[in-house]
N, C-alpha and C positions, 0 to 999 in steps of 0.2 A: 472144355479142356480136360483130360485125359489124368486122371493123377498119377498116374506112371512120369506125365510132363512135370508136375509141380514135385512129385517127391524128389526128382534129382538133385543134387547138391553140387555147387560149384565149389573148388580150393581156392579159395582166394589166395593162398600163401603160395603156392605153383602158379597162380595164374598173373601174380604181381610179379612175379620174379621170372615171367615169361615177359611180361613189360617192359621190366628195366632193363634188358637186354644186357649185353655184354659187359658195358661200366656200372652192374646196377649199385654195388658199393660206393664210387663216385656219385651217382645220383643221390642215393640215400643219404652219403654226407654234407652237401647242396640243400638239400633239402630240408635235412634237420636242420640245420644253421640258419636258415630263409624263415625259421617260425620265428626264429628272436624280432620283434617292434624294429629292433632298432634298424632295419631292411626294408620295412614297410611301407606302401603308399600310405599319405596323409591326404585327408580332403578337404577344403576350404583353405588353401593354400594359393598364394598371389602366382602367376607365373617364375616370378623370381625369388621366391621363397621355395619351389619347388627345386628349381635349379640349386640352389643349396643345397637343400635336403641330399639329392641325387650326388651332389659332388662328395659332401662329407659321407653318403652311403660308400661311395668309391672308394674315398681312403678305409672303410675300415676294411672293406674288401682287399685291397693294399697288404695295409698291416697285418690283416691275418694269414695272407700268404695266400689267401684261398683263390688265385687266378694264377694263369701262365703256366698249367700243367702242360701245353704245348712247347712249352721253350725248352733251351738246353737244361742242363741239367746244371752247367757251367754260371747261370746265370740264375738256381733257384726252382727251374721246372723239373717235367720230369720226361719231357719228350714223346707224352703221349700225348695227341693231337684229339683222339675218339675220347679219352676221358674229360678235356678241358671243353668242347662242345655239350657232352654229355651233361656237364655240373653245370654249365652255360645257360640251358634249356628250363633247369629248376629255379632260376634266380626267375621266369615271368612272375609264377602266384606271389612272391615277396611284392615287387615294383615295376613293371614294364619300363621304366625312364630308366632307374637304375643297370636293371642288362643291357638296354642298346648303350649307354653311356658308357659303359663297360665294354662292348661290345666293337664301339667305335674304338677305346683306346689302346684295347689287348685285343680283338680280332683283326681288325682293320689297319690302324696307325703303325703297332707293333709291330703286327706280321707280318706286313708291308717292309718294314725295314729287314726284318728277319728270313722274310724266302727272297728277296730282290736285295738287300745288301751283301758288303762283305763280311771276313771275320772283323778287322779293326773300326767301320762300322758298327757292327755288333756292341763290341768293348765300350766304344762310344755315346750311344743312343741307349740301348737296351734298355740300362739297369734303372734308368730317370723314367723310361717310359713304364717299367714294370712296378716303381715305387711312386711313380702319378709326381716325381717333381717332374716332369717334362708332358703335360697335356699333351695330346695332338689330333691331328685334323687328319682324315683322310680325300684329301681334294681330290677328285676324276670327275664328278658330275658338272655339268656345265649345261648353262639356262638354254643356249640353244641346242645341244645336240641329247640331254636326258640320257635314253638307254645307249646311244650310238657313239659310244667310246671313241671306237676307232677313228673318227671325224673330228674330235675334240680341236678349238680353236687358239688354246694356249700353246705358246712356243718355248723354247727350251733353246736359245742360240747361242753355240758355242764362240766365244770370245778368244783367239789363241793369244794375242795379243797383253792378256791381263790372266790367263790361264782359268775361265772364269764363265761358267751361263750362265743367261739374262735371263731372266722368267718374265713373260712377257701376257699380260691380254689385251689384244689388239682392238677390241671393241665389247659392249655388254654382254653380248649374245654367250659371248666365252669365259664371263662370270663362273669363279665355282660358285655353286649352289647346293642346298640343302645341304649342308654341312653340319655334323656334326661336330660340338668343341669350337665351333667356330663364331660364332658371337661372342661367348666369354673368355672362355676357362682355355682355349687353344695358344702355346706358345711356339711351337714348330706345327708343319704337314708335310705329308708325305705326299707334291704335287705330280699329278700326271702330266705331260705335256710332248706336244710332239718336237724330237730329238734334232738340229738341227745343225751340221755339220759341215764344212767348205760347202755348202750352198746345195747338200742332199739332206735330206727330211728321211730321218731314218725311223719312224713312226712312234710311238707312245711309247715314254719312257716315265720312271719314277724319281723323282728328287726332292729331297730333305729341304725345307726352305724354313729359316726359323720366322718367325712372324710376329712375336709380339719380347719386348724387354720385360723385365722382373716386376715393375708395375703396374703391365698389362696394357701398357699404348702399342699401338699400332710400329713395327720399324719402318724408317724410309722406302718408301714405293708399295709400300703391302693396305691393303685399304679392305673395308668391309661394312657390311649390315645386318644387321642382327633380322632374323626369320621373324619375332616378335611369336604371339600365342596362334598356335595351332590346334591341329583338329585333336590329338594326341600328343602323349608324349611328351608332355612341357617340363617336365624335366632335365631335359634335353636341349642346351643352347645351339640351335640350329643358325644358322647366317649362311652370308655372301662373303665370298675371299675375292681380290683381284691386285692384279702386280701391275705395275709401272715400272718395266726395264730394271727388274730386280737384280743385283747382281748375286750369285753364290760361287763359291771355290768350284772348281771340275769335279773336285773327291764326295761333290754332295750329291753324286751322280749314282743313284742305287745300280750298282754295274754288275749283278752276276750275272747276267744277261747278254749285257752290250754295255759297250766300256770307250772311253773317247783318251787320248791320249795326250800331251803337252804338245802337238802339232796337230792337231784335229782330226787325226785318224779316227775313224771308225772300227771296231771289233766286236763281234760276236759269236758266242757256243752254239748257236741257234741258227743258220743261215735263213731260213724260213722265217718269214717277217711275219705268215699269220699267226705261225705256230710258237712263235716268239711272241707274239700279244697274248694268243691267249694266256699261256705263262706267266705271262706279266697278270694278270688278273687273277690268279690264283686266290688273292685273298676273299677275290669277289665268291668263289668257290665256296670258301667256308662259311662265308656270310650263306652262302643260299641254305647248305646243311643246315644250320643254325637255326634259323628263319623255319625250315621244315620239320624240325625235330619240336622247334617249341610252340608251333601251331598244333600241331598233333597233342602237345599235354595242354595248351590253352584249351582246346575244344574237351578234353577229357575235365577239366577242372569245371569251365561249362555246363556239362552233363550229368558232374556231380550232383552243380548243384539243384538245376531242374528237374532230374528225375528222383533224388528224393525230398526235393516238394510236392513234386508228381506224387508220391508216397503216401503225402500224411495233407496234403490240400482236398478238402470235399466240397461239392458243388453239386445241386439239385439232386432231386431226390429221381432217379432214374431205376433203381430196382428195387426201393422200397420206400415206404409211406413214413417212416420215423427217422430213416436215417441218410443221410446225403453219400453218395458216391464219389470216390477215390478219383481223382483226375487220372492216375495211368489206368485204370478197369477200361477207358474209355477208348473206345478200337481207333479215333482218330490221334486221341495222346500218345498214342505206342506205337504209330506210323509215325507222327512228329520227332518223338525221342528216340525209341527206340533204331529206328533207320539210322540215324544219326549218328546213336551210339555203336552199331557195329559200323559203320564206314570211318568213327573215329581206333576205333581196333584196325581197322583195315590199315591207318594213318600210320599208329604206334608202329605196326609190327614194317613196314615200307619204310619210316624213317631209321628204323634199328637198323634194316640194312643198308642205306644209305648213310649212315655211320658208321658202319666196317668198312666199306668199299669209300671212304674219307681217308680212314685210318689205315689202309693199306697205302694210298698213296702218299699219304703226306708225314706217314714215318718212316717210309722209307723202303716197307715191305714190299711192295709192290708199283714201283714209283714210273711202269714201263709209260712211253707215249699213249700206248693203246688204253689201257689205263686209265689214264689221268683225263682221256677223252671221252673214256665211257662214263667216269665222275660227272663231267660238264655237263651230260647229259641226261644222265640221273638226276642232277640234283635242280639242272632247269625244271625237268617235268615235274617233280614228286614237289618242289617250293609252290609250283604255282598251284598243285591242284592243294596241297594241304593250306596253304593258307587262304585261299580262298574257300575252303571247309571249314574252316574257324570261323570267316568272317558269318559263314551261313547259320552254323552252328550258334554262334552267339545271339543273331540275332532272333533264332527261332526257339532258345532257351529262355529270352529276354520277353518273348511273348507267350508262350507255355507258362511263365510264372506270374504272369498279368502287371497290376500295380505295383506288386510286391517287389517284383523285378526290375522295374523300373527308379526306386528308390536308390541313387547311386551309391551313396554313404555306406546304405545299409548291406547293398547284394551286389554292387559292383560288374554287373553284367555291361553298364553303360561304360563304363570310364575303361575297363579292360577290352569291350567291342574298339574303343574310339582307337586305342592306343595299338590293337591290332592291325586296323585298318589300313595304315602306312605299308605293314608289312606285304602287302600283293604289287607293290612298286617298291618295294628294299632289294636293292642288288638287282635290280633288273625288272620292268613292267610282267606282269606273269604274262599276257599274250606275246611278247616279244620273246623270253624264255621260253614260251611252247614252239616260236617259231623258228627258233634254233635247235631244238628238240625234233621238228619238222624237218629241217634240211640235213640232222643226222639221218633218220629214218630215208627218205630219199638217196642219203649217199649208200648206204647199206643195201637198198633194193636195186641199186644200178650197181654195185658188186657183185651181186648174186645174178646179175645179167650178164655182166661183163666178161668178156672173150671167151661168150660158152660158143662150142662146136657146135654145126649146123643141126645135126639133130639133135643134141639137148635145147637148144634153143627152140626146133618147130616142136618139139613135145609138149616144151611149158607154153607155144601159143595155142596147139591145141585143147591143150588139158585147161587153159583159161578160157577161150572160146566155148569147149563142150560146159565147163562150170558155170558160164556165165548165161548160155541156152539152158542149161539146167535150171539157174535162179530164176532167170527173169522168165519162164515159159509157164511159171507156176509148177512145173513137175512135182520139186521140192516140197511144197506146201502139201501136195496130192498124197504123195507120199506119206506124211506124218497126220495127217488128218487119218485117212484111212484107217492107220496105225493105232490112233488115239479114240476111232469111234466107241462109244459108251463105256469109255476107262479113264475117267478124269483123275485114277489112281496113278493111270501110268504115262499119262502126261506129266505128275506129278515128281516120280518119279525120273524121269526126263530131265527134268529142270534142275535135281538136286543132284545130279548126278556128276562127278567133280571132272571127269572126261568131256563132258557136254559142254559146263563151265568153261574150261580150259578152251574149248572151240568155240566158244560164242564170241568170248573175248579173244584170241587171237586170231579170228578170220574177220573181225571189223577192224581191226588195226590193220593188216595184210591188205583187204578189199579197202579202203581208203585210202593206205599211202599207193597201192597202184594203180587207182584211180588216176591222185594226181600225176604218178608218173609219167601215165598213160596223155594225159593231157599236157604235160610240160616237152615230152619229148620232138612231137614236131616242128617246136621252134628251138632247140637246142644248137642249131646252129649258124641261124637267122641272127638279126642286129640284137643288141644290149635292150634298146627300145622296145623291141618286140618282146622280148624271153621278159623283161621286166612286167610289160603289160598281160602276156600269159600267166604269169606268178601269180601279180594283185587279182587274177581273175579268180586265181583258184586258193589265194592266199586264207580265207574261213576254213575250207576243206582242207587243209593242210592243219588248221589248229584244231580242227574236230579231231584228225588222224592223232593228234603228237595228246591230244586231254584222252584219247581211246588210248595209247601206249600209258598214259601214264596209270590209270586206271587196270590194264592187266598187269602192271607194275606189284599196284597194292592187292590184287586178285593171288597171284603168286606168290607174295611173303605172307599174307595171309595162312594161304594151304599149307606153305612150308612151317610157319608157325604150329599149325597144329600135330603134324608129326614128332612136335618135340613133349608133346604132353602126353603123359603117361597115367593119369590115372582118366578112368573111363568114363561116369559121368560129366567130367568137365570136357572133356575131349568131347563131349555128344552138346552138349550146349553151346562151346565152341563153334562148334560145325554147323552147329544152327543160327548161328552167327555171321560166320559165314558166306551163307546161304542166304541169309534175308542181305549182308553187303552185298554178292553177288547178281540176286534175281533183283535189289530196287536199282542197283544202276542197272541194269537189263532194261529194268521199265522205263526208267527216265528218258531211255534212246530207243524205244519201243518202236516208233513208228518205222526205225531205220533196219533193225532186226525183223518186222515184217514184210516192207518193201524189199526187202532181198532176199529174202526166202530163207532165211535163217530161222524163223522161228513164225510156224502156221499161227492161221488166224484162231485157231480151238485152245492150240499151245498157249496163246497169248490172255484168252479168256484166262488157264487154271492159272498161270502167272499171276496175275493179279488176286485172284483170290489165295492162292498159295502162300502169295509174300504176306497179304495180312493175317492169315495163320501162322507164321512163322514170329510175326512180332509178339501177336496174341499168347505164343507157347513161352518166346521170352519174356513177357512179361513178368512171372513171379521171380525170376532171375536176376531181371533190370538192377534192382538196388545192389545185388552181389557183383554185378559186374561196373557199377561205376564206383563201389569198393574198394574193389582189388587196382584200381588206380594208385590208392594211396596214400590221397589227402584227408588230411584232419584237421579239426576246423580253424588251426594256424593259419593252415594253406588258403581254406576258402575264405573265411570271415565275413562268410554268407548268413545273417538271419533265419535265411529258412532252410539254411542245412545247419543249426543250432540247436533244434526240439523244439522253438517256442513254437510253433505253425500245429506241431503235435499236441503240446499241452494247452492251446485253444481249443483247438479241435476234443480233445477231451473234458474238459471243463465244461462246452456246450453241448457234448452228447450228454455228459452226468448232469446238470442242471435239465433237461428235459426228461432223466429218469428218472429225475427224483419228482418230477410235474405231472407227471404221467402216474407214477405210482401215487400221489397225496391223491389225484383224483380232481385236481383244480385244471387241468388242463384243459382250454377251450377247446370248442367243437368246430372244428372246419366248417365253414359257411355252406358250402356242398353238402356233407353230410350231414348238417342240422335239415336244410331246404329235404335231403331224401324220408329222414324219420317225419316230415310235416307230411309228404304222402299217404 
């Protein structure tokens, strides 16, 4: 390596503050508050000793005012939606139980009443729910339908007679489930159910049902079972909810929406019954932001703290005879980590914007349909891929630190893996999230089809035909081979090159989703049965298309991020950052970019070697850049990001210099057997 590579210097104080994106003062204050113990996970704690813990973490969060920067301003907030996510995301390194618990009662329960109520609702609810005397439950999930809302089996029938719906579950299957708040500490919820009216089903609405009296028994008709210990998370009273012909007043009818009258009328702003559900799920919305934003700083926190153990951990003596080698020197540790660590940059700088484009709709800025649809689909694709990056992350940091990492007590990689875990089915299965991510992508390419003139229409089939004899004829390949004969410099060049980038990833999303479009269309107007069974055929290739959209997602805030850095060393390290996030997803879907002719088979060889030069160059960087993260060792309360792993480490190199110099140090069995020669 090149010391032009190693003398470079990163700003960590420009580069943090290119992290904390747009709330970074919100985060920062989050954050400092989150070192105080008294926030903290505790370990060897009973299931219900933790549940305590988590609830009295609530109220102090309460008391201090430090939630509900989403709310009016009328009620204590301050109506910024991107700053209360933001500060949201820093409460994981404190207690993962404590933010979802939190999460459940001011993202979910609250906000629920808050975008789907009225003002005198408002007046009503709010201020109990923001000062935690009114726990609550957010009920939509049901044991048999999971992700598939829209099907949900609880009923909601309006009574005109008593002015009054019954909440109803008609059988188990229509149990809420998973529920947060709902084994203990829940006294109202905000139930979903389908709306039921002179004898029309006017689809999933929301209603206030209170659920438990002041000494925490159950009221008439409301029944339930506590989840009991789970895989994560037990901080958290998860249960079963279920109604027996519940009755509630009409006014507990979360109505901005749709509104039922003292005769049974039906009314809504909304005539669009889908586009009036998704609506209604809005909260589900911030839950995904949430969920993406804080997976991206779990896996930063992660990398903290295995690359600098990576740092100061030695193991075998690999380039020399007295001293053992540094686990990141190691060209496989810096593929491990370092990959990691720039696709968790990739993560940051994707969730930053998927927290503006939050914040534009949900204050108000920008609140158009179009909008609030492109949100949906932002925050489906960027949720699943980052937290399924965490789950990766953590557990590849958890094995990079060996035993050490595995010590929960101590380095916490297990108990923060576990409690992650939930997260890639919180708000939505992520394969199901990609597959609504899918069927945007498909609506969008049959727009850009739709009622073109005869010949804009034969131009794009032949310019797709000529391109697709182009790929599959081999040309493509012939072409860049040629090009790259004995220039492995300017293959390389090729690869880094951020116009190239920009078409690798955007011509495998393109060639994908019109694949399948290409495949869905000749049943398009064939039976339900049939277009259903074309779907399930091609339903994989449709989540490979919506995981490749969400990946040039992070490909794009990425580059856009570094345009905003201004001093030029870090902008070159940056970039080479980059660059190893862009070429190892490249590689990871290598075989698909060679089958198509998107990148020769020669290209594909420097690739590979390019990308482990590229980790190899960031290596003296590594510890500056999981740095500039931010945390200290409040945050982590990791052991071996403490210095003890270093002051071993030191202690057994000086006791062997001082063995070595008295002159008493044995003689290697090897080398005694060569002087007997």
């Amino acid at each position: 390596m090149s010391s032009q590579h190693k003398d470079l210097r990163l700003d960590q104080d420009t580069l943090q503050e290119l992290l904390l994106g747009p709330w970074a003062e919100d985060r920062r204050q989050i954050r400092k508050i989150m070192e105080e113990p008294v926030f903290h996970h505790q370990f060897n704690l009973t299931k219900e000793e933790q549940r305590d813990l988590t609830l009295k973490q609530l109220h102090e969060l309460a008391d201090r005012k430090l939630i509900g920067k989403a709310y009016p301003t009328e009620f204590g907030g301050k109506e910024n939606p991107g700053a209360n996510v933001a500060g949201f995301a820093e409460m994981f390194h404190a207690n993962p139980s404590m933010q979802i618990k939190g999460g459940v009662q001011w993202g979910l329960f609250g906000s629920a009443i808050l975008t789907l109520g009225n003002e005198e609702q408002h007046r009503k609810w709010l201020p109990g729910v923001l000062n935690l005397e009114l726990p609550g439950v957010y009920a939509m999930t049901e044991i048999g339908h999971g992700s598939d809302v829209g099907n949900i089996d609880t009923t909601a029938t309006y009574i005109p007679e008593n002015d009054e719906f019954e909440i109803h579950t008609p059988f188990k299957a229509a149990w809420k489930e998973f529920l947060g708040n709902a084994a203990v500490h829940g006294k109202a919820a905000v139930v979903f159910a389908q709306l039921i009216t002179q004898n029309v089903n006017y689809g999933v609405h929301a209603f206030f049902v209170p659920l438990r009296d002041d000494d925490g028994n159950f009221l008439p008709g409301v029944g339930g079972e506590d989840d009991g210990f789970k895989g994560g998370l037990n901080g958290v009273d998860n249960g079963r909810l279920h109604f027996t012909q519940v009755r509630i007043p009409r006014t507990n009818l979360l109505n901005k929406l749709g509104d039922v009258d003292d005769t049974g009328k039906y009314s809504t702003s909304i005539p669009s019954s889908g586009r009036r559900f998704f609506t209604m799920l809005g909260a589900l919305v911030q839950g995904r932001v949430s969920l993406a934003t804080t997976a991206a700083n779990a896996s930063a926190l992660a990398l903290t703290g295995a690359v600098s153990y990576g740092n100061q951990r030695r193991q075998f003596n690999a380039a020399s005879d007295i001293e053992e080698q540094v686990l990141l020197d190691y060209g496989l540790h810096q593929r491990r980590l370092i990959d990691r660590l720039a696709r968790t940059y990739a993560d940051i700088f994707v969730t930053n914007d998927l927290l503006e484009k939050f914040h534009e709709v949900f204050s108000g800025a920008d609140d158009t349909d179009e909008n609030r649809q492109e949100l949906e689909t932002l925050a489906a694709g960027i949720k699943a891929v980052t937290t399924w990056n965490a789950m990766d992350t953590y557990q590849e940091a958890r094995e990079a630190t060996g035993g050490a990492g595995y010590i929960a007590s101590k380095n916490r990689f297990n108990a923060l893996r576990d409690d992650l875990d939930i997260y890639t089915t919180f708000e939505g299965d992520n394969n199901v999230l990609l597959q609504l991510v899918g069927r945007r992508l498909l609506g969008d390419y049959s727009k850009e089809l739709s009622n073109p003139s005869f010949k804009v229409l034969t131009r794009y089939v032949a310019e797709r035909a000529e391109n697709t004899l182009y790929q599959r004829s081999g040309l493509r390949r012939v072409v860049q081979q040629v090009s790259d004969v004995g220039s492995d410099r300017r293959s390389a060049a090729w690869l880094k090159d951020t116009d190239v980038q920009r078409s690798l990833f955007t011509d495998r999303v393109r060639t994908q989703v019109a694949e399948v479009a290409e495949a869905l269309r000749p049943v398009a107007k064939k039976s339900q049965v049939e277009q259903a069974r074309v779907f399930n055929e091609n339903q994989y290739d449709l989540i490979k298309a919506s995981k490749s959209h969400a990946q040039l997602l992070q490909w794009e805030a990425f580059t856009e991020a570094l345009e905003g850095i201004k001093d030029d060393e870090t902008k070159k390290i940056m970039t080479w950052t980059r660059d190893l996030f862009a070429l190892s997803t490249i590689e990871d879907d290598l075989g698909w970019f060679i089958e198509y002719g998107k990148i020769s088979q020669q290209r594909a060889r420097i690739l590979r070697q390019y990308t482990n030069r590229l980790a190899a160059r960031l290596r003296p960087h590594a510890q500056d850049l999981v740095d500039s993260f931010g945390y200290n060792q409040h945050h982590l309360r990791m052991d071996i990001t403490s210095g003890v792993e270093q002051e071993r480490q030191d202690e057994a190199m000086e006791y062997y210099r001082r063995l070595r110099a008295s002159g008493d140090l044995p003689v290697p069995e090897k080398v005694y057997r060569a002087r007997q020669k």
